[in-house]
C-alpha positions in Angstrom: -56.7 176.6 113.3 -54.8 173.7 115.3 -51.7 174.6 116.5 -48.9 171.3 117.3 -47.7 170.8 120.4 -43.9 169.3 120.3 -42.9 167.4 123.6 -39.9 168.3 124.8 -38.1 165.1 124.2 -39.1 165.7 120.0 -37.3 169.3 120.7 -34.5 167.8 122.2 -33.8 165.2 119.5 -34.0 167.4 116.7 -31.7 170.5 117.9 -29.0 167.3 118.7 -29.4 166.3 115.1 -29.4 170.3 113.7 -27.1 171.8 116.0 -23.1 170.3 115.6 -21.5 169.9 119.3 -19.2 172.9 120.3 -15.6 171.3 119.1 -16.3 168.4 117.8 -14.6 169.3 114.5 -12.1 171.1 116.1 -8.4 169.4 115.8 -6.5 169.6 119.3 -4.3 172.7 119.6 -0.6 172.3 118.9 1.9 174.2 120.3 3.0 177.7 119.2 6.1 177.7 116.8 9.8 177.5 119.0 12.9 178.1 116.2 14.9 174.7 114.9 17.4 173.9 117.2 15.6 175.3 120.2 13.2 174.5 122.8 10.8 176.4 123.8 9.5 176.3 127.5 6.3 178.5 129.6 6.3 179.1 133.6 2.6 177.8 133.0 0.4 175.9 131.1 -1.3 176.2 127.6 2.3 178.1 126.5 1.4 180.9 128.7 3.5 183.2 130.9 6.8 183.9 130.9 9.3 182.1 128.4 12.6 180.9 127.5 14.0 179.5 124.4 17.0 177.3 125.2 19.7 176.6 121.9 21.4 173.2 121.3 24.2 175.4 120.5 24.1 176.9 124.3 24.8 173.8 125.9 24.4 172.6 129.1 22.0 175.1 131.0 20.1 175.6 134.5 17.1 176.7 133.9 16.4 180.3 135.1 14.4 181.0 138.3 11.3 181.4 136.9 11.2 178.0 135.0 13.5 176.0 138.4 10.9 173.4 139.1 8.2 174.5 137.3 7.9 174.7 133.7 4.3 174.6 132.5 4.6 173.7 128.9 7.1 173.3 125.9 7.6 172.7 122.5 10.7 170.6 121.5 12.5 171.2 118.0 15.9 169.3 119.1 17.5 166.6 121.3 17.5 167.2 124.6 18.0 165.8 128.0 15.8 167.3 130.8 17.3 166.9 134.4 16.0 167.1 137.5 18.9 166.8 140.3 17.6 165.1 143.7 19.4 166.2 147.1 21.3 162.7 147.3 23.5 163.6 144.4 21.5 161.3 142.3 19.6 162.4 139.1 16.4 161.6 136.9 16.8 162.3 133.2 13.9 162.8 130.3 15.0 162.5 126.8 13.0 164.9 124.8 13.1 164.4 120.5 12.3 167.6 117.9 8.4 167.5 117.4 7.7 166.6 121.1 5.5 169.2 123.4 3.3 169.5 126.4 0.9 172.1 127.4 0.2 170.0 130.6 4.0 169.5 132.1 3.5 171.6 135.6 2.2 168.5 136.9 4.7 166.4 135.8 8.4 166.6 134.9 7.8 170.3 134.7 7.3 170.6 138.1 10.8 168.9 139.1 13.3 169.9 135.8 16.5 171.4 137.2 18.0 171.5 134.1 18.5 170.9 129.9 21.4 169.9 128.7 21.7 168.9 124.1 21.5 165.3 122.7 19.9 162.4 124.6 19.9 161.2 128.3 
């Protein structure tokens, strides 16, 4: 009885062609659900770690300690303006839309925001 002997390139070929990549279906993750009217925002990345959920109706806020300068990720489900306030009494603004999110911002804007306030910049 003779036995086959594959090569290893043969091998290689065929589990690429039998065996689907890890993810490559797989739709990018959206973000988890934040209530109309709201936005949602993490301390880190990947909507992880500790939360706040900001209104329209709330107005202009600071954002709380945990989140001053370093929000990692939010999901956006009104008009806002984010602020970050520089020490020369000058400001940069980012006008954020319902259905916009990040679950990269640390890096970012998330690293300097001082502050949301409703409507556009």
């Amino acid at each position: 009885m003779k036995l086959r002997s594959w090569s290893c390139t043969a091998v290689l070929s065929l589990t690429a062609l039998l065996v689907p990549a890890s993810g490559a279906a797989a739709a990018p993750a959206g973000p988890p659900p934040c209530s109309g009217g709201s936005i949602c925002f993490w301390s880190k990345e990947g909507f992880s770690g500790d939360t706040w959920e900001w209104t329209a109706n709330s107005g202009y806020r600071d954002m709380p300690p945990n989140l001053h300068d370093h929000v990692g990720s939010f999901n956006a489900n009104t008009p806002a303006c984010f602020i970050d306030y520089h020490g020369d009494g000058t400001a940069e603004r980012r006008t954020v839309n319902p259905g916009d999110w990040r679950s990269r911002y640390l890096g970012d804007f998330g690293g300097r925001i001082d502050a949301v306030a409703p409507g556009g910049c």
